[in-house]
N, C-alpha and C positions, 0 to 999 in steps of 0.2 A: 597666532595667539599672542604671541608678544607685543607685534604691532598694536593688538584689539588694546591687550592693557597700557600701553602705553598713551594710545589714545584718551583711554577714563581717567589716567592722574594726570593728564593736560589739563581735561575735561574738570575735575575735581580740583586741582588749581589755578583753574581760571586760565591756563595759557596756551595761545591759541598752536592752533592746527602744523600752522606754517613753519612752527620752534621744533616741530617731532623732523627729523632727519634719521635716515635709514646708515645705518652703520656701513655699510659698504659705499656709501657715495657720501661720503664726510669729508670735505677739506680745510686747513688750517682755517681758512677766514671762516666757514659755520662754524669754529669753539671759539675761536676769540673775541667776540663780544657779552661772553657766557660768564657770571659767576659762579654758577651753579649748572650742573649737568646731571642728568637724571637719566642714567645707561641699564640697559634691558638687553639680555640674549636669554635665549631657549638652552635648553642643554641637550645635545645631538649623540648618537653612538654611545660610544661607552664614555660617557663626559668628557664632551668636545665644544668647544665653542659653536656658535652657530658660523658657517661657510663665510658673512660678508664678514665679521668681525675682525677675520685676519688682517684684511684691508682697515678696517676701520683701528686697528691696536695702533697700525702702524702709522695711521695718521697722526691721531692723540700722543703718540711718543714723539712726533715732529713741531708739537706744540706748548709753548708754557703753562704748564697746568699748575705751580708752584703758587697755593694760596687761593685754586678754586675748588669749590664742597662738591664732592661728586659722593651721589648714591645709588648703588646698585641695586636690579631688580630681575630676576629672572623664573622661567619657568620650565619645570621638568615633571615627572611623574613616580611619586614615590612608591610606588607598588612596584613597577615594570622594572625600573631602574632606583631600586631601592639602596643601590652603594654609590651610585654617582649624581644623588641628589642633587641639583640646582647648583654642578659644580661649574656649568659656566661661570656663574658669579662668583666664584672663589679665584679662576682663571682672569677674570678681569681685572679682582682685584690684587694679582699677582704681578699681574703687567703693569701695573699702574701704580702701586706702593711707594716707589722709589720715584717718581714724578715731583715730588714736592707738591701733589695734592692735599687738601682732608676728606677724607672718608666721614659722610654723613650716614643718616638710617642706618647703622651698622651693629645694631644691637639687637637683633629680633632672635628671641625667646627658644630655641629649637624643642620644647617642651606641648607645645602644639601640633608637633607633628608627627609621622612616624614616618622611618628611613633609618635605615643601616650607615650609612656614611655619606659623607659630602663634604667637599675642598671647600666652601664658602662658610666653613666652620672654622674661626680660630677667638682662641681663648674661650671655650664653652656657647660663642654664640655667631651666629648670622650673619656676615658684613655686609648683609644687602639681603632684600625683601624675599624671600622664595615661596613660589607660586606653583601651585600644582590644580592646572585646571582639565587636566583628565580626570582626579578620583575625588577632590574638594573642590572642585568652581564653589558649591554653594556658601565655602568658606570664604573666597575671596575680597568681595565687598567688604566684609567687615577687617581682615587682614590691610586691605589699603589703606582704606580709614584709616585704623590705629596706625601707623606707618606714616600716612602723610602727615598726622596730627603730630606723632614724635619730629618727624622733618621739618615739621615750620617752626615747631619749637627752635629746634636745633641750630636755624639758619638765621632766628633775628641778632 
């Protein structure tokens, strides 16, 4: 799932194929020519990161990310795991706060959705995109939309 939508906001901005790299096989040189990075994990278990991401935190912590816009995006299922909402995205941006990055996309609305709790919630809202294509897919198109529209904003 995450791959699918990672694919569409490539697809959606224009950028190709070859720029989507898989979180467990990430090395310094694929982020260092990036000013912007566009990070997606599923949310696993009782809100786990997804398996390659371990590997992948620990590469991005081996890199200077001080001064590049990273936005999170992930997916989980608010019904089933209705307290551990899309907390991968909260976990990522746990790891990565103190990077000397900016957190872009990081204001999405939690007022759309329903869920009992989730980590990717601080100060009332969202710090990256959360996607639920088990019980809303039919929401999602429009969700991205709004989201990459706020991101380009964000990024000129």
């Amino acid at each position: 799932t995450t791959e699918r939508i990672a694919q569409q906001i490539a697809q959606m901005l224009g950028v190709s194929s070859t720029d989507i790299w898989d979180a467990g096989k990430i090395k310094p040189e694929n982020i260092t020519p990036y000013e912007v990075l566009i990070l997606g994990s599923s949310t696993w278990g009782d809100g786990e990161l997804q398996d390659d991401w371990y590997d992948g935190v620990k590469t991005l912590k081996k890199c200077d990310l001080t001064g590049k816009k990273i936005a999170l995006f992930g997916c989980g299922d608010s019904e089933s795991y209705s307290d551990t909402f899309c907390d991968a995205v909260g976990l990522l941006y746990n790891e990565l706060k103190e990077s000397g990055c900016l957190f872009v996309g990081n204001n999405v609305d939690p007022q759309e959705y329903t869920f009992s709790s989730s980590i990717a919630m601080i100060d009332g809202v969202f710090v990256g995109l959360p996607l639920d294509e088990m019980n809303e897919s039919h929401k999602t198109a429009d969700r991205l939309r709004h989201w990459l529209q706020v991101l380009q904003k964000q990024l000129l």
